[in-house]
C-alpha positions as CSV (number, residue, x, y, z in Angstrom):
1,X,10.8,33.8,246.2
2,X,8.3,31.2,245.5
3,X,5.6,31.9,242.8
4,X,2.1,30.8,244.1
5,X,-1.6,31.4,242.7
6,X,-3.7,31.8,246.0
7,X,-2.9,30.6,249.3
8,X,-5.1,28.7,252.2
9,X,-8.5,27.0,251.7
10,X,-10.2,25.8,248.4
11,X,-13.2,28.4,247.6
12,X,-15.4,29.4,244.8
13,X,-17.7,32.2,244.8
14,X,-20.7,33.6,242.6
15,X,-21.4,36.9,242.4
16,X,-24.5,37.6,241.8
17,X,-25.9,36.3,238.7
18,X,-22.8,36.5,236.8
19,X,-20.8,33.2,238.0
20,X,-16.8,33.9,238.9
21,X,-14.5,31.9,239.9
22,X,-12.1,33.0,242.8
23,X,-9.4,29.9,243.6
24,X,-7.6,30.6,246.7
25,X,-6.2,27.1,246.8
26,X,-2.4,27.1,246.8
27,X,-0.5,26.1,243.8
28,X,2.7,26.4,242.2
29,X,2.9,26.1,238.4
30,X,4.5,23.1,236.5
31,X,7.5,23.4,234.5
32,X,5.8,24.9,231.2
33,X,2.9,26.5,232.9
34,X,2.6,30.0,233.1
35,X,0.6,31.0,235.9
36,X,-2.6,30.9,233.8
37,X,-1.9,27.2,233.1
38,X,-1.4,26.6,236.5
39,X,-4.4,28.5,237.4
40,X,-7.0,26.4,235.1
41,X,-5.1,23.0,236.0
42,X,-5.5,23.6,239.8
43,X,-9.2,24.9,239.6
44,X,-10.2,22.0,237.3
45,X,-8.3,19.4,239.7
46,X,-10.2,20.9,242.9
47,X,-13.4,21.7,241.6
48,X,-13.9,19.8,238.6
49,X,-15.0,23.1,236.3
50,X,-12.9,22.8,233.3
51,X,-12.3,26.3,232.3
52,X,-9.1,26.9,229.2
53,X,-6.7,29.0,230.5
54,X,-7.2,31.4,227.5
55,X,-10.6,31.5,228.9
56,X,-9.3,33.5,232.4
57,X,-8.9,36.9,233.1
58,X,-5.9,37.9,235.2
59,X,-7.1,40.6,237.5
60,X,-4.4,41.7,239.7
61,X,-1.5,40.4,242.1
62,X,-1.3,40.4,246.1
63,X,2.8,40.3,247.1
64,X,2.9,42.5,250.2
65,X,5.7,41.6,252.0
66,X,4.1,39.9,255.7
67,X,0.7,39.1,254.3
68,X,1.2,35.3,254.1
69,X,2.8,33.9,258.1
70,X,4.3,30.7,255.8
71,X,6.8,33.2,254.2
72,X,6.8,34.8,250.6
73,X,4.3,34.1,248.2
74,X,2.2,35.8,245.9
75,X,-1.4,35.5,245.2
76,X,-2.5,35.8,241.0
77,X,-6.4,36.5,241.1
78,X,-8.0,35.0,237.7
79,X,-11.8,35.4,237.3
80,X,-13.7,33.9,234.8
81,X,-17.2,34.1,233.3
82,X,-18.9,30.6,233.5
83,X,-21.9,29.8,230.8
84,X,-23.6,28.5,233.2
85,X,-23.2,27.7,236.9
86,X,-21.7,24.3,237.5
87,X,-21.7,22.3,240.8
88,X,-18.2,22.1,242.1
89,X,-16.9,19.0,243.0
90,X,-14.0,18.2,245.6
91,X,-11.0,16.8,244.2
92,X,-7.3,16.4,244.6
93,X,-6.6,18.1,248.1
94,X,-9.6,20.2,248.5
95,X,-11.7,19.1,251.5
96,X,-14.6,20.8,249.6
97,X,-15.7,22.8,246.9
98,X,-19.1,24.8,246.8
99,X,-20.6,28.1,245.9
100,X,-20.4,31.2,248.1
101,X,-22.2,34.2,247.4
102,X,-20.1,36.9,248.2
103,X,-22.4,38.4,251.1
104,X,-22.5,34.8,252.7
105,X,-18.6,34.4,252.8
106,X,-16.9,33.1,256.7
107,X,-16.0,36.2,258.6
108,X,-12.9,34.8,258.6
109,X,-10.4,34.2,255.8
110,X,-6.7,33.1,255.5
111,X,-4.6,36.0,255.3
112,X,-5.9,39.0,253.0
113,X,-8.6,37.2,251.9
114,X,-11.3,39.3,252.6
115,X,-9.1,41.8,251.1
116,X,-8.9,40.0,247.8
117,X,-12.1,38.7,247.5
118,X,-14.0,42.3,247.9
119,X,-11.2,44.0,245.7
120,X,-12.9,41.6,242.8
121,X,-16.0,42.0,243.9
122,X,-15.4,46.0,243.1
123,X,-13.6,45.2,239.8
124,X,-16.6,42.9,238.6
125,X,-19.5,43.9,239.3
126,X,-22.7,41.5,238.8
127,X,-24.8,41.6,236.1
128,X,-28.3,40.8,235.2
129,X,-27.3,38.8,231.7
130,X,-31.2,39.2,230.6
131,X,-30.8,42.7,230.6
């Protein structure tokens, strides 16, 4: 079976006022990398935001057998917690890179997706950081 983080287009989404990161670009780590390594190397390559690996939260895994057409992979969903928001730029093979509020989001996604994406979006909640 082939290890992947994420599958299908390049996206990054804010939730509310508390920035996360949600990569669904597909990857495969390096020899070396764990998936966390390859996790902050893709997202840095295809969005420019730098975050340290050490820095990103694993939150869960998506390996249903069937989910992905291509075959077997498996989806790793890191979040992290941005100090402040940062304009993504395009890079490597990303076509582009932006912000997407959750609400705002294409009706359709690759695959599970949607699935994903509002499994986070349950897991962590946004916060107002001014209290």
């Amino acid at each position: 079976m082939r290890s992947g983080v994420g599958s299908g287009a390049e996206a990054v989404a804010r939730n509310g006022l508390r920035p996360a990161i949600h990569r669904t670009g597909n990857c495969s780590p390096q020899p070396g990398e764990d998936e966390g390594d390859a996790a902050a190397r893709e997202l840095g390559e295809e969005t420019g935001i730098i975050v340290p690996a050490a820095d990103l939260t694993q939150m869960r895994s998506y390996g249903a057998p069937g989910r992905d057409p291509r075959g077997r992979y498996v989806t790793v969903v890191f979040t992290a917690t941005l100090p402040e928001i940062m304009t993504p730029t395009a890079g490597d093979d990303a076509a582009t890179a932006r912000w997407w509020p959750l609400a705002d989001l294409p009706p359709q996604l690759a695959f599970d997706h949607a699935k994903i994406l509002a499994d986070i979006a349950n897991i962590q909640p946004a916060t107002d950081p001014s209290g």
